[in-house]
C-alpha positions as CSV (number, residue, x, y, z in Angstrom):
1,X,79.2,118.5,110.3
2,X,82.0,120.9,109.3
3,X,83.9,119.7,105.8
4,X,87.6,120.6,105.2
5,X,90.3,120.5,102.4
6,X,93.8,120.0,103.5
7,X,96.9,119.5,101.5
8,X,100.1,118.0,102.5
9,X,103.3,116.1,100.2
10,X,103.0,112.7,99.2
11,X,106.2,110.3,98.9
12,X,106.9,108.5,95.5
13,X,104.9,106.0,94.9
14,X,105.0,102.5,92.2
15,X,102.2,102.5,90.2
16,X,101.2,99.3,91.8
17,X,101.2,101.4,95.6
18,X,99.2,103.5,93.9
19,X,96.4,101.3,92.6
20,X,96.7,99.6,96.4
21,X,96.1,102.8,97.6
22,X,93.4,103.9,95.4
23,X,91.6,100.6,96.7
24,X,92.1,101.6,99.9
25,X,90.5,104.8,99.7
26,X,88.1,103.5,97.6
27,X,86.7,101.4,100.0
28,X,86.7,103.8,103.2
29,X,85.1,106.7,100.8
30,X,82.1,104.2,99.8
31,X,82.1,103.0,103.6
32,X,81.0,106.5,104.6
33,X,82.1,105.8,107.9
34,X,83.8,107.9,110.7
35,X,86.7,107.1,112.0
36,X,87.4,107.3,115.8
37,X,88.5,110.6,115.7
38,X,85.0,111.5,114.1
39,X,86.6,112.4,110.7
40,X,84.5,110.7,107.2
41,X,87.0,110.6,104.2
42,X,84.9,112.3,101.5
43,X,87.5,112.5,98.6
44,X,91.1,112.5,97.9
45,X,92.7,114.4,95.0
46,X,96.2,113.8,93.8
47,X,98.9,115.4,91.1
48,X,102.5,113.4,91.5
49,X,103.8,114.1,95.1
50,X,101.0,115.9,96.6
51,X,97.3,115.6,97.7
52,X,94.4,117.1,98.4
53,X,91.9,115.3,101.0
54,X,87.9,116.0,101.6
55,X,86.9,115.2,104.9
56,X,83.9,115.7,107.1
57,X,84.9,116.4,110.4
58,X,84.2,118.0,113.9
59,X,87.1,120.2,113.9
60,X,90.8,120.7,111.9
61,X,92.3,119.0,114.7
62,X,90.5,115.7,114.2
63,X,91.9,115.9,110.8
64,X,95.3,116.2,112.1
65,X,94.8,113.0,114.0
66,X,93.0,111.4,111.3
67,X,96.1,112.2,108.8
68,X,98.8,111.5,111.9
69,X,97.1,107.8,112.5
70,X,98.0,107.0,108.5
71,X,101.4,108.3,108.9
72,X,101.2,111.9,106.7
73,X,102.4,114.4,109.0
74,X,99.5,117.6,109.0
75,X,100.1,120.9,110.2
76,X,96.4,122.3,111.3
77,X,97.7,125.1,109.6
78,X,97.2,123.0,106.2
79,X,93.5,121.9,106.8
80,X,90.9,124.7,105.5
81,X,87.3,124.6,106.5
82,X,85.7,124.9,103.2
83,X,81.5,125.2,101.7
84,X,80.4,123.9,98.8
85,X,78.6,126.6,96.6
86,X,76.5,124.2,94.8
């Protein structure tokens, strides 16, 4: 299956949304589990107000949904298919 990085602005957060987040994604990444739009959250990267996500995924579109269903609004023009070199 295809992976891709997107990017997309990330509202101000408490330090204790964050950490609830962080568990959050924590516990879908370790799930390794698609969700129903077929997408598998491999990582998330994040600097104050913005992120970076890893997904596996059939297409950039199903990572439009995926981000749409979690309320972050995606442009498909924001999701990159990407290779890993090593």
């Amino acid at each position: 299956m295809a992976k891709f990085l997107d990017h997309h602005p990330m509202p101000p957060m408490s330090p204790e949304q964050a950490k609830a987040m962080a568990g959050q994604i924590k516990s879908v990444i370790e799930s390794k589990k698609a969700d129903s739009f077929g997408v598998t959250q491999l990582n998330v990267f994040m600097a104050p107000g913005e992120a970076w996500c890893y997904t596996e995924a059939p297409n950039a579109e199903a990572v439009v949904k995926h981000h749409e269903a979690m309320g972050i609004k995606l442009a498909v023009a924001d999701v990159k298919q990407v290779s890993p070199i090593v």
